[in-house]
ChimeraX commands (.cxc) that place a marker at each C-alpha (Angstrom):
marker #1 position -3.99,22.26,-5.49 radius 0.5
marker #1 position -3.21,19.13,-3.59 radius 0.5
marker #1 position 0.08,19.43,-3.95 radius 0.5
marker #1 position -0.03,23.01,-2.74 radius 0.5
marker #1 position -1.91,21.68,0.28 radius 0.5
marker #1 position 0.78,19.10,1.06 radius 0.5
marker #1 position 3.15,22.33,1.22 radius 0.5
marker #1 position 0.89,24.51,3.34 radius 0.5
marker #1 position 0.65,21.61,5.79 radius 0.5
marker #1 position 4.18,20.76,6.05 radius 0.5
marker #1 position 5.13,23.80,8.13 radius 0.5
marker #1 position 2.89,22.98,10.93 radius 0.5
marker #1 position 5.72,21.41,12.86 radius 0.5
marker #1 position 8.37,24.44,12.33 radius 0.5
marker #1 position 5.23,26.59,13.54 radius 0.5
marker #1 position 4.78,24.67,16.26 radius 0.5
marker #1 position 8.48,24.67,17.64 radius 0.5
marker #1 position 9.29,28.41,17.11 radius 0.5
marker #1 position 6.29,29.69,19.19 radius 0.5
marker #1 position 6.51,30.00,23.04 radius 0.5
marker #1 position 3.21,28.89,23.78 radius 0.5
marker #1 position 2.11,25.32,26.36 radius 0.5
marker #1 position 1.00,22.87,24.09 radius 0.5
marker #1 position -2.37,22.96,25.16 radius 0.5
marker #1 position -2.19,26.64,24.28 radius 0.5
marker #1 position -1.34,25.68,20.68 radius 0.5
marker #1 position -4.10,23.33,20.02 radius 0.5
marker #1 position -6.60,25.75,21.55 radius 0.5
marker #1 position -5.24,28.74,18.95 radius 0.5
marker #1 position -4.73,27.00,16.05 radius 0.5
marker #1 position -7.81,25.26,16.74 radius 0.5
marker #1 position -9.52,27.98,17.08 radius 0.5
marker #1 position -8.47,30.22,13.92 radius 0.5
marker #1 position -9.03,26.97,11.73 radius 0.5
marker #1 position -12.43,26.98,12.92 radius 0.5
marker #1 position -13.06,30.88,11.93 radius 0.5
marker #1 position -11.20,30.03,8.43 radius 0.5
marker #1 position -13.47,26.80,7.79 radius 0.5
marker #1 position -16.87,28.94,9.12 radius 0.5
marker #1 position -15.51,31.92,6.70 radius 0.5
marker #1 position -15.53,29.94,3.89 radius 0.5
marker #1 position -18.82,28.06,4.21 radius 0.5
marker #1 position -20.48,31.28,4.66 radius 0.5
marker #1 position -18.96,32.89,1.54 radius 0.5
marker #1 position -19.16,29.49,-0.48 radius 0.5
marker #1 position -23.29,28.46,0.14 radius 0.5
marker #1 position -24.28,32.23,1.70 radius 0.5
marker #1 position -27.76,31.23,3.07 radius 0.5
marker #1 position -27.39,27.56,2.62 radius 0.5
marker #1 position -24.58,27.57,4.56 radius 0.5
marker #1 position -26.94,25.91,7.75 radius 0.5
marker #1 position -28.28,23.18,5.46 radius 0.5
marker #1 position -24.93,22.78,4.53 radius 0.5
marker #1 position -24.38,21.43,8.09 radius 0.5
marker #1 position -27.42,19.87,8.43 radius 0.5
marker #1 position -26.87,17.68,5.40 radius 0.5
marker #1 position -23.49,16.20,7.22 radius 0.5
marker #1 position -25.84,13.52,9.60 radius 0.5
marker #1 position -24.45,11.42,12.32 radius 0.5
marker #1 position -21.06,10.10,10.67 radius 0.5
marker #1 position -20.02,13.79,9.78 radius 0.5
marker #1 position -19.83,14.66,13.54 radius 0.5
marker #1 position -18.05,11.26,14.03 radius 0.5
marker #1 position -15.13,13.09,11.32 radius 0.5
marker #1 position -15.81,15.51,12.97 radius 0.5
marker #1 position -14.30,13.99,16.51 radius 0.5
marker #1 position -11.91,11.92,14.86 radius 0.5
marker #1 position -10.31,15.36,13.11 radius 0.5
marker #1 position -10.54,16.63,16.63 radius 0.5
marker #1 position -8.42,14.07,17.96 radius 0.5
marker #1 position -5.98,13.84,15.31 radius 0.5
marker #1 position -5.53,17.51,15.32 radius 0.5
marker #1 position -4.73,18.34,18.95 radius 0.5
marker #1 position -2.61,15.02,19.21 radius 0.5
marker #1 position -0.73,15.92,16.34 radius 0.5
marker #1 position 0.33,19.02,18.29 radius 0.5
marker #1 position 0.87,17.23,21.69 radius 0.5
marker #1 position 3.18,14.49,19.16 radius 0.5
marker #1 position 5.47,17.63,17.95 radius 0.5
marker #1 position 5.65,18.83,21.35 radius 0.5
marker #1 position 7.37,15.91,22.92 radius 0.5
marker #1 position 9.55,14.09,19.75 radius 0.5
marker #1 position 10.62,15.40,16.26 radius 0.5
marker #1 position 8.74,16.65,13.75 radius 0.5
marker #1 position 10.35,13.85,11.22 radius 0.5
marker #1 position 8.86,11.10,14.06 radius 0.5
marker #1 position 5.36,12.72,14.18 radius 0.5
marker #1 position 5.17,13.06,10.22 radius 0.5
marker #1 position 6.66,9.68,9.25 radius 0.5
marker #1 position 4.48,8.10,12.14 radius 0.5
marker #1 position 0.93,10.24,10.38 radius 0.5
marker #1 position 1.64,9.75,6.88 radius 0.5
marker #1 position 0.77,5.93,7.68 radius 0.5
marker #1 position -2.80,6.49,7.99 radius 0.5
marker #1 position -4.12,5.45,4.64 radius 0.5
marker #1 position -2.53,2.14,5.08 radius 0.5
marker #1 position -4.49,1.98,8.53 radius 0.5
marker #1 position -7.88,3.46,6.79 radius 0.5
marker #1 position -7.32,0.32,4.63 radius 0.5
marker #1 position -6.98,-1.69,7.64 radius 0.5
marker #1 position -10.38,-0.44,9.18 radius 0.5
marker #1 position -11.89,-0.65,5.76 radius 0.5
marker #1 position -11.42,-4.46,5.65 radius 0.5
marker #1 position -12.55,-4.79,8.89 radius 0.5
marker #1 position -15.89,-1.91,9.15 radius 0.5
marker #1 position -16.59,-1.71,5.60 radius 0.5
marker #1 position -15.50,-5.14,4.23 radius 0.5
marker #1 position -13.69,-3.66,1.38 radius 0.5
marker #1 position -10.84,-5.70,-0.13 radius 0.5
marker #1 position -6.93,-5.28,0.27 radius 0.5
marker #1 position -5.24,-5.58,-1.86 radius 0.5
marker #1 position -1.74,-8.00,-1.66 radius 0.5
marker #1 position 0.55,-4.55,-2.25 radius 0.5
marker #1 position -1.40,-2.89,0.78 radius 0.5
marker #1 position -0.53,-5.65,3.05 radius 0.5
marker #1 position 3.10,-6.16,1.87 radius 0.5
marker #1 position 3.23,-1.65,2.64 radius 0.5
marker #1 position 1.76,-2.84,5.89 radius 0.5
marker #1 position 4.15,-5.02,6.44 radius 0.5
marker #1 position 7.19,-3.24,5.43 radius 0.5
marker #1 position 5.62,0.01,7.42 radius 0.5
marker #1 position 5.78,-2.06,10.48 radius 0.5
marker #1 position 9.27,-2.67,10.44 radius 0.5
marker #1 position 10.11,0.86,10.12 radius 0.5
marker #1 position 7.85,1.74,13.11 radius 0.5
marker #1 position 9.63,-0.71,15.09 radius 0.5
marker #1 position 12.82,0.78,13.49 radius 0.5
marker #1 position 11.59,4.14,14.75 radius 0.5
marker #1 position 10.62,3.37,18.14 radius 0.5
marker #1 position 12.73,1.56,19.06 radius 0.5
marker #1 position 15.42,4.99,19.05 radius 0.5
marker #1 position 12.44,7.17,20.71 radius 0.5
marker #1 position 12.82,4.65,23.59 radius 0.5
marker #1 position 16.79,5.59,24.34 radius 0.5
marker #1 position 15.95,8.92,23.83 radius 0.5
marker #1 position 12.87,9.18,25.55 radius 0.5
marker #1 position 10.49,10.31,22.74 radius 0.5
marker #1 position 8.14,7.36,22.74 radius 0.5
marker #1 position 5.16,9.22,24.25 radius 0.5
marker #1 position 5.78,11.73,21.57 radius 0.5
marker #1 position 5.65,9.40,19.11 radius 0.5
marker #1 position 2.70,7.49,20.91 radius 0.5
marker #1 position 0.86,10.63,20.83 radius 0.5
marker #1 position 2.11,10.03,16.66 radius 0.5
marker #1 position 0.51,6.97,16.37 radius 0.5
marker #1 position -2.75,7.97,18.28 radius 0.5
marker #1 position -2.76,11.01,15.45 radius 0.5
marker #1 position -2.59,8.59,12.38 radius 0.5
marker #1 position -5.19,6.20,14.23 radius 0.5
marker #1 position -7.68,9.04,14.37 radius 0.5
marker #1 position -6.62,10.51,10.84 radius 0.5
marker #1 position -7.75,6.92,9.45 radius 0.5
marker #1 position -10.78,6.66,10.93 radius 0.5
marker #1 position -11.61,10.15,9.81 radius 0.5
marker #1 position -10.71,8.99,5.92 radius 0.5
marker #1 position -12.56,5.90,6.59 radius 0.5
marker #1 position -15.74,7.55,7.17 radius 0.5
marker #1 position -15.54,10.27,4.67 radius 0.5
marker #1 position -15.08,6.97,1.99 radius 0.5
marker #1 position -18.07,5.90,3.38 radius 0.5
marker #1 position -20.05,9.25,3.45 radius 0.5
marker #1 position -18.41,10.71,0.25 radius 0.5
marker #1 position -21.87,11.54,-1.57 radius 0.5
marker #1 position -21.77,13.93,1.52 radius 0.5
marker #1 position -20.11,17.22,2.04 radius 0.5
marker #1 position -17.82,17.04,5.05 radius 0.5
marker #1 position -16.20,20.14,5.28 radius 0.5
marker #1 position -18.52,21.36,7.85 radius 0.5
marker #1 position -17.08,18.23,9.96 radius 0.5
marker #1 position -13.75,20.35,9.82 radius 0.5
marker #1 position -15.58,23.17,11.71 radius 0.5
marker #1 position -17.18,21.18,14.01 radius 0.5
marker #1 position -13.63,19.40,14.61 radius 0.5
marker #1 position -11.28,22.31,15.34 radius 0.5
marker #1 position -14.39,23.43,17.72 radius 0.5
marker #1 position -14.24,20.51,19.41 radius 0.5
marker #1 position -10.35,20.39,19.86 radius 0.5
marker #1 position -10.28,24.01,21.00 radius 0.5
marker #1 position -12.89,22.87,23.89 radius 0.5
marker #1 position -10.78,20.17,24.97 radius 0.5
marker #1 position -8.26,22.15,25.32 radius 0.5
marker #1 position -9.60,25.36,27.22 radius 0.5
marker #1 position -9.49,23.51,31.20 radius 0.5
marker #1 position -5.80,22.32,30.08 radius 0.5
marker #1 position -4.33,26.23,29.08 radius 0.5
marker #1 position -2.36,27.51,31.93 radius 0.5
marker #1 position -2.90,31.28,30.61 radius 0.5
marker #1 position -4.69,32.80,28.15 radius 0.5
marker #1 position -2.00,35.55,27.81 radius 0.5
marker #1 position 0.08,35.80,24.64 radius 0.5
marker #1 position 2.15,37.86,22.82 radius 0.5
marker #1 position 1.47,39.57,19.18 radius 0.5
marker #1 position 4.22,37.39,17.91 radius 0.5
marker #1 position 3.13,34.19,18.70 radius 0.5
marker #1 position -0.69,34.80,18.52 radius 0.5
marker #1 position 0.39,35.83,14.98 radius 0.5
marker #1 position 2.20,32.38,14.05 radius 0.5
marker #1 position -0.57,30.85,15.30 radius 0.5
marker #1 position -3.29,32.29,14.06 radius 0.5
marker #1 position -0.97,31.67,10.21 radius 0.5
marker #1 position -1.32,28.11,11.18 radius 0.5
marker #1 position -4.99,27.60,12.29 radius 0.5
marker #1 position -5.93,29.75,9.06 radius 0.5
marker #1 position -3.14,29.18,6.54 radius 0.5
marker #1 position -1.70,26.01,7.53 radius 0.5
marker #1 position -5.03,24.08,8.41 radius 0.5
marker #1 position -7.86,26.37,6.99 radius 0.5
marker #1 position -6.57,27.01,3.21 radius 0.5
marker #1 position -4.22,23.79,3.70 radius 0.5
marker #1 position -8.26,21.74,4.02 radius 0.5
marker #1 position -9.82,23.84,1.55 radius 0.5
marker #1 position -6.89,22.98,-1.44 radius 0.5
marker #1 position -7.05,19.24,-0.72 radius 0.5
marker #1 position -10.66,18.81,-0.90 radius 0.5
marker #1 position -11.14,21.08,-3.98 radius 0.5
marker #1 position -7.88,19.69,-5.66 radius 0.5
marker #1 position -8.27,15.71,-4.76 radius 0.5
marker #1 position -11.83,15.50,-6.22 radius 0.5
marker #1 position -9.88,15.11,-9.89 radius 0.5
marker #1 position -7.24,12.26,-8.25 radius 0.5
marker #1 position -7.85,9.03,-7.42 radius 0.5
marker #1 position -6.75,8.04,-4.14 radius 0.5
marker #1 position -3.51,6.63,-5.12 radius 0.5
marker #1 position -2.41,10.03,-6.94 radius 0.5
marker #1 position -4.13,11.73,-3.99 radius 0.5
marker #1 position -1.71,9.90,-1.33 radius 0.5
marker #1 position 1.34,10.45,-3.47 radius 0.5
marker #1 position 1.32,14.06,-3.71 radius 0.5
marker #1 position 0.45,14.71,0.24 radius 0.5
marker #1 position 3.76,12.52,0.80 radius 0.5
marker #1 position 5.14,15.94,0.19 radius 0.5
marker #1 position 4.27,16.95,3.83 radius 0.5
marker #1 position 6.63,14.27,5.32 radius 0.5
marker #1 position 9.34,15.06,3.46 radius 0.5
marker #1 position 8.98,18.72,3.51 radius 0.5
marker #1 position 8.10,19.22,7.54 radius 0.5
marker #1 position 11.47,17.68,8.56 radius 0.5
marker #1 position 13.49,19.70,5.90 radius 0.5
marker #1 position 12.32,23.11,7.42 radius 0.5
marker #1 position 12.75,22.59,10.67 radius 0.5
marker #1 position 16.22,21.33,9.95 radius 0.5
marker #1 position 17.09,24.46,7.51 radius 0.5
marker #1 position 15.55,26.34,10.24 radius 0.5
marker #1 position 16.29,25.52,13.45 radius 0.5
marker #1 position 18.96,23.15,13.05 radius 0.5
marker #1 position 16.37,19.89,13.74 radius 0.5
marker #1 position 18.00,17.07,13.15 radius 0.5
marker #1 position 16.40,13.60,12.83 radius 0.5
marker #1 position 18.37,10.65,14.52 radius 0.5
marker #1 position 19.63,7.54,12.80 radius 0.5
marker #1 position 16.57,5.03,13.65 radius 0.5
marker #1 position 14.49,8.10,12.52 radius 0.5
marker #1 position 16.02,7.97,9.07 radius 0.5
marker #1 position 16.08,4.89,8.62 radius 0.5
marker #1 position 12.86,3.69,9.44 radius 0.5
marker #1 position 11.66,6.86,7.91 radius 0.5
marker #1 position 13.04,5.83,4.67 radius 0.5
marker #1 position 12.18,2.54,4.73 radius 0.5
marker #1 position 7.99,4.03,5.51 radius 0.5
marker #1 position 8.16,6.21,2.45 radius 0.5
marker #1 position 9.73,3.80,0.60 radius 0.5
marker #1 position 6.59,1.56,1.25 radius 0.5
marker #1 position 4.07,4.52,0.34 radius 0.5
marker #1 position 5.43,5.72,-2.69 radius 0.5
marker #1 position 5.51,1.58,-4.21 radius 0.5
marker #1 position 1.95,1.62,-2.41 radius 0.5
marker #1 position 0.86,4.60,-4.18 radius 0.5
marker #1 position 2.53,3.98,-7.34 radius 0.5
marker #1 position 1.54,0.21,-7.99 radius 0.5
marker #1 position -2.29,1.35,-6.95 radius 0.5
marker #1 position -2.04,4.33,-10.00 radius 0.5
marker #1 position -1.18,1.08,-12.26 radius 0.5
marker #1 position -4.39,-0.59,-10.99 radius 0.5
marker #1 position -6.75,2.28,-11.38 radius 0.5
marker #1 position -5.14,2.95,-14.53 radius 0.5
marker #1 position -5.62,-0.90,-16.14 radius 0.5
marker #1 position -9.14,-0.61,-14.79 radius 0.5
marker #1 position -10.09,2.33,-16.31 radius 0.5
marker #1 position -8.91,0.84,-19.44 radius 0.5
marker link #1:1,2 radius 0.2
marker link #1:2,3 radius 0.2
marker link #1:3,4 radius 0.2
marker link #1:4,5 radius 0.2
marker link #1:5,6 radius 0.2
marker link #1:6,7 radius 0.2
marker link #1:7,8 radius 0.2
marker link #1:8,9 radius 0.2
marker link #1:9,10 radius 0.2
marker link #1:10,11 radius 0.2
marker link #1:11,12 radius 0.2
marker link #1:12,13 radius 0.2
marker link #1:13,14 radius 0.2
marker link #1:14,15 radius 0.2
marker link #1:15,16 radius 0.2
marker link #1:16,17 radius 0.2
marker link #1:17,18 radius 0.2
marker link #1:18,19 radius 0.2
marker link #1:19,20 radius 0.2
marker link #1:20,21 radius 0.2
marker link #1:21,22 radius 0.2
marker link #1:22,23 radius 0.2
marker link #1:23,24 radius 0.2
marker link #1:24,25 radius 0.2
marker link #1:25,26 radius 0.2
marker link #1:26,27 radius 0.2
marker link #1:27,28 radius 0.2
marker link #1:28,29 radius 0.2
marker link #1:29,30 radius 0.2
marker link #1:30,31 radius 0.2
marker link #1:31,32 radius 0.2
marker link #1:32,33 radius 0.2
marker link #1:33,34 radius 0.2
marker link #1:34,35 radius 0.2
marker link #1:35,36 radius 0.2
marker link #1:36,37 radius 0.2
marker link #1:37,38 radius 0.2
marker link #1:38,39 radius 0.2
marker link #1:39,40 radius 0.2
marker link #1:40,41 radius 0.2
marker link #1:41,42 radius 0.2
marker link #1:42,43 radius 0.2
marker link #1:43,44 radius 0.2
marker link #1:44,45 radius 0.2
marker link #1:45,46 radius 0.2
marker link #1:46,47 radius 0.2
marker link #1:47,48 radius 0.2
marker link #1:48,49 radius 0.2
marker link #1:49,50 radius 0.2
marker link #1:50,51 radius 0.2
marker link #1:51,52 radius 0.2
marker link #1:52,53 radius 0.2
marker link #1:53,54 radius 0.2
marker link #1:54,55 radius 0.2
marker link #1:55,56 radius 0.2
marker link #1:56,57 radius 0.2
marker link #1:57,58 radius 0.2
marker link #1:58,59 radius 0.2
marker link #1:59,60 radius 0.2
marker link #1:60,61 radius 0.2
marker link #1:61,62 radius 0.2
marker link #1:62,63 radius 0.2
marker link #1:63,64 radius 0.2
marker link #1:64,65 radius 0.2
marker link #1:65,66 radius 0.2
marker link #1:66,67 radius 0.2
marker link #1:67,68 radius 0.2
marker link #1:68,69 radius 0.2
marker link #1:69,70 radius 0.2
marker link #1:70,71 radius 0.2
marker link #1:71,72 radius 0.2
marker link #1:72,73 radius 0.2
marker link #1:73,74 radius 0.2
marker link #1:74,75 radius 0.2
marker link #1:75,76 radius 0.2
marker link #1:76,77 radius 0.2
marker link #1:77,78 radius 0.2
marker link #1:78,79 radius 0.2
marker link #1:79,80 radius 0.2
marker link #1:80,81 radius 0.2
marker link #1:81,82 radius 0.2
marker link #1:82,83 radius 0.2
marker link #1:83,84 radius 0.2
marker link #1:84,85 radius 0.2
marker link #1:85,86 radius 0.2
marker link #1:86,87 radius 0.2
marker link #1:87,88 radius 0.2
marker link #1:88,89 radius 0.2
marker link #1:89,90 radius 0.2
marker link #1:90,91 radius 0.2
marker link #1:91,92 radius 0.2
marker link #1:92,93 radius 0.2
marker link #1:93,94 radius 0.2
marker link #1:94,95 radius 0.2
marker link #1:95,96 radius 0.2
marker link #1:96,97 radius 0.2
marker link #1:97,98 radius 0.2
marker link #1:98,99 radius 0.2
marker link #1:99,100 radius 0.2
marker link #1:100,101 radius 0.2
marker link #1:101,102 radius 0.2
marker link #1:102,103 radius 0.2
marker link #1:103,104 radius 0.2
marker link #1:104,105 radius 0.2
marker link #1:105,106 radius 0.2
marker link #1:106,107 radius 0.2
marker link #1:107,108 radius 0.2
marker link #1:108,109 radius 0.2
marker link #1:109,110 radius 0.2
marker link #1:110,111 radius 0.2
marker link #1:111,112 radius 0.2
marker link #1:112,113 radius 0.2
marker link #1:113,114 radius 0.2
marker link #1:114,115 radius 0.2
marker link #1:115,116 radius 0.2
marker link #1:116,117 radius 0.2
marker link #1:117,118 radius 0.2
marker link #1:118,119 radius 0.2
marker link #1:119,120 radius 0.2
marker link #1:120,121 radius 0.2
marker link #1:121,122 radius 0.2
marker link #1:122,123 radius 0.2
marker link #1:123,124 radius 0.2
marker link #1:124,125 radius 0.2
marker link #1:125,126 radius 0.2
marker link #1:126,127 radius 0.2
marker link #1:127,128 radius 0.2
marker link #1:128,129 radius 0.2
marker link #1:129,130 radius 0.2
marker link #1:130,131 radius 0.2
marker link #1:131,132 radius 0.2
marker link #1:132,133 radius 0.2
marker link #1:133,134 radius 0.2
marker link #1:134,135 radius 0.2
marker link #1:135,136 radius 0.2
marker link #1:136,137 radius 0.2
marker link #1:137,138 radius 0.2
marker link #1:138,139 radius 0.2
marker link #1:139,140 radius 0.2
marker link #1:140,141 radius 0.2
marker link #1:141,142 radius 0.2
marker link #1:142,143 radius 0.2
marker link #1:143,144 radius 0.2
marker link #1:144,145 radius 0.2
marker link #1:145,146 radius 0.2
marker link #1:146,147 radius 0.2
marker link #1:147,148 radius 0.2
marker link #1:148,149 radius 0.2
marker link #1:149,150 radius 0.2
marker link #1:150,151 radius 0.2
marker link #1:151,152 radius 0.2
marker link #1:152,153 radius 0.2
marker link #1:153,154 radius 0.2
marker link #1:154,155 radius 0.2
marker link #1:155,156 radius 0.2
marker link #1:156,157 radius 0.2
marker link #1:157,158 radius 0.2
marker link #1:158,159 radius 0.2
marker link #1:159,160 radius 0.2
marker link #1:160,161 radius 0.2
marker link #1:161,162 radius 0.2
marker link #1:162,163 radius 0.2
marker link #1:163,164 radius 0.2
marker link #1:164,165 radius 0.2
marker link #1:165,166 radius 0.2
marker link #1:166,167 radius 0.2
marker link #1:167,168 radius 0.2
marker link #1:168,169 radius 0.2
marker link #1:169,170 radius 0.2
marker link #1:170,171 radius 0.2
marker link #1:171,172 radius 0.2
marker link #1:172,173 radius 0.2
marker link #1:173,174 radius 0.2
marker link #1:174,175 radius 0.2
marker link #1:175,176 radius 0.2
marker link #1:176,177 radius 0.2
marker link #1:177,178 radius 0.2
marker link #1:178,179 radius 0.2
marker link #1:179,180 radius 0.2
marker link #1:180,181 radius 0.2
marker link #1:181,182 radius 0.2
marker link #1:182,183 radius 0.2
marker link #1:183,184 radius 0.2
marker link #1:184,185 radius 0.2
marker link #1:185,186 radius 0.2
marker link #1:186,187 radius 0.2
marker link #1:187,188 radius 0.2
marker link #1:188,189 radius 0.2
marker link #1:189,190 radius 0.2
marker link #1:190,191 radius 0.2
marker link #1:191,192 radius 0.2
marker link #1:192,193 radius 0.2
marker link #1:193,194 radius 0.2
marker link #1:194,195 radius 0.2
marker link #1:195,196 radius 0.2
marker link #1:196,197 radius 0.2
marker link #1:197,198 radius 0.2
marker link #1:198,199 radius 0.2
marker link #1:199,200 radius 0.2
marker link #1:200,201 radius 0.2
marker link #1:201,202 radius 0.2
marker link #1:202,203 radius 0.2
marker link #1:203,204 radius 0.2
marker link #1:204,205 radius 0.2
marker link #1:205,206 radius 0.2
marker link #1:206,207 radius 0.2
marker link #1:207,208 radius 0.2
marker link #1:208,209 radius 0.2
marker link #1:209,210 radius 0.2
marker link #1:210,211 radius 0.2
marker link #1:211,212 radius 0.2
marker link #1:212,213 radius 0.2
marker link #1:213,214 radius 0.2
marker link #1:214,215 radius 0.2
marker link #1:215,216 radius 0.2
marker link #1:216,217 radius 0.2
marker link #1:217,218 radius 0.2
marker link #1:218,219 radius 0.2
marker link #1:219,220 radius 0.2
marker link #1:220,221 radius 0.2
marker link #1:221,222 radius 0.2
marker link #1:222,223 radius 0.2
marker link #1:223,224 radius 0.2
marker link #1:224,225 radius 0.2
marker link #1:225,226 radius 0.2
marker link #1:226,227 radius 0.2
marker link #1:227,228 radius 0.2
marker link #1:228,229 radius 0.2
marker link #1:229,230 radius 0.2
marker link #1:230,231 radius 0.2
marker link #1:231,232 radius 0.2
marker link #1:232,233 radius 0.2
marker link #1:233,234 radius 0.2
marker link #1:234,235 radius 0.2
marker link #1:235,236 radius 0.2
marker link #1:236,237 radius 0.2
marker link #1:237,238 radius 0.2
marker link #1:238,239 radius 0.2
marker link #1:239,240 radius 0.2
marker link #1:240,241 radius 0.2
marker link #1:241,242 radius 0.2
marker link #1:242,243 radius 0.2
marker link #1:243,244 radius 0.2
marker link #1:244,245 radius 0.2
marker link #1:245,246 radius 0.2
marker link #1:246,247 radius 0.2
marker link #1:247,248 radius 0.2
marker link #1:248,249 radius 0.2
marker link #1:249,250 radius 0.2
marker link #1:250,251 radius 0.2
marker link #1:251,252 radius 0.2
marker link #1:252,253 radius 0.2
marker link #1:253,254 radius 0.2
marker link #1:254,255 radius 0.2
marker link #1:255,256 radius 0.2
marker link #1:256,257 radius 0.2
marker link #1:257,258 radius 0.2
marker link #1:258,259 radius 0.2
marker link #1:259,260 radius 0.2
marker link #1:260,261 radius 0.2
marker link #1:261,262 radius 0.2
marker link #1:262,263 radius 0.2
marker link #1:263,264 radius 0.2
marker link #1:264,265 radius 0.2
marker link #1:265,266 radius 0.2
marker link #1:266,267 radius 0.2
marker link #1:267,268 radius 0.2
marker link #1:268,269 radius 0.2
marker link #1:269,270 radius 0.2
marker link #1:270,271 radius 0.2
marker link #1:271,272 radius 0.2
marker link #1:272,273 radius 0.2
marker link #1:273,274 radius 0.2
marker link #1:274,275 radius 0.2
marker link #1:275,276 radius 0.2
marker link #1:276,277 radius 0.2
marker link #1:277,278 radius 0.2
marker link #1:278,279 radius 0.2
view
């Protein structure tokens, strides 16, 4: 199931460029039909405890709540103005900035191989960049780093609500982002076509994509968790290269390579701790 979520959300950039929609139009749909999937299922999953269910979520589930809302509608605003290999390489660094935040809010511990992937992540960011700058992508990939910034602080406080049940913070997110982005929309008008990718990715993409990973990565640890949804960054860039000929530039390869590189050792040498301590 987590895998399969890591393969719903990796066309969400291939959506994203094939529709002929503004960008704020795109947050505000695919916003919006997340938030109808999300509401859908709490209703059919707790029926008539569906409001407690919502109730139960407190202060820090609205705060995931607003950082899901920023990640979400800067994710699309990321797409929209640099590659889709920039704004996945660029998001798939957020656990190693939840860790960051974690030290720093929550005084948990990390670990010498987190701040070596840190380190090494850093370089290809730089890498990265430093290419968007010739080509005039660094807002785009800005907008990227503002997306795994929020993403982080999102994971952050789940870890430090996760007794609680947050999905109702993914309702109250896509809500929020689809607000935000009703004074921005140009025109509500769109065609079938496009209302109909969208509304696939707001559902599909987003709504089922959520609703895999939280019911999959309760039997993962984290490590094994972060592997698998690697899959997304390597799988966004293939289709919109296979698709519509999207190619990522040098500095995007190899900084790209050099950040997975770092996630996969991360993820891998973390498996070998949880594994020796459950020994």
């Amino acid at each position: 199931m987590t895998a399969a979520a890591a393969v719903v959300w990796s066309i969400g950039g291939l959506g994203i460029r094939i529709v002929n929609v503004s960008p704020w139009g795109i947050v505000f749909w695919r916003a919006t039909f997340m938030g109808l999937t999300i509401l859908s299922f709490l209703i059919i999953r707790d029926r008539r405890r569906a409001f407690q269910t919502f109730k139960n979520i407190g202060i820090l589930g609205l705060v995931a709540g607003a950082f899901l809302a920023i990640a979400s509608t800067f994710y699309v605003l990321s797409i929209t103005h640099t590659s889709v290999a920039n704004t996945l390489v660029l998001q798939g660094i957020s656990p190693l900035i939840a860790a960051l935040f974690g030290w720093l809010m929550l005084h948990e511990r990390v670990r010498a191989e987190t701040w070596l992937a840190i380190i090494i992540t850093i370089v290809g960011v730089v890498i990265m960049v430093s290419g968007s700058l010739a080509t005039g992508e660094f807002l785009g990939d800005l907008f990227g780093l503002v997306t795994a910034i929020a993403f982080a602080g999102n994971i952050v406080v789940v870890r430090a609500t996760r007794e609680r049940d947050l999905i109702p913070a993914a309702f109250l997110g896509g809500l929020l982002s689809a607000s935000i982005a009703i004074p921005m929309v140009n025109t509500f008008t769109i065609t079938a076509r496009d209302l109909g990718i969208l509304a696939g990715l707001g559902a599909v993409q987003l709504g089922l994509g959520l609703c895999l990973f939280v019911t999959g990565s309760r039997n993962l640890s984290p490590a094994q968790t972060g592997l698998l949804t690697l899959l997304e960054i390597v799988l966004a860039p293939l289709w919109v290269w296979l698709f519509i000929g999207e190619q990522p530039t040098t500095n995007t390869l190899a900084g790209g390579v050099i950040i997975i590189i770092a996630l996969v050792l991360h993820a891998l040498l973390k498996s070998k701790v949880y594994a020796d301590a459950s020994r």
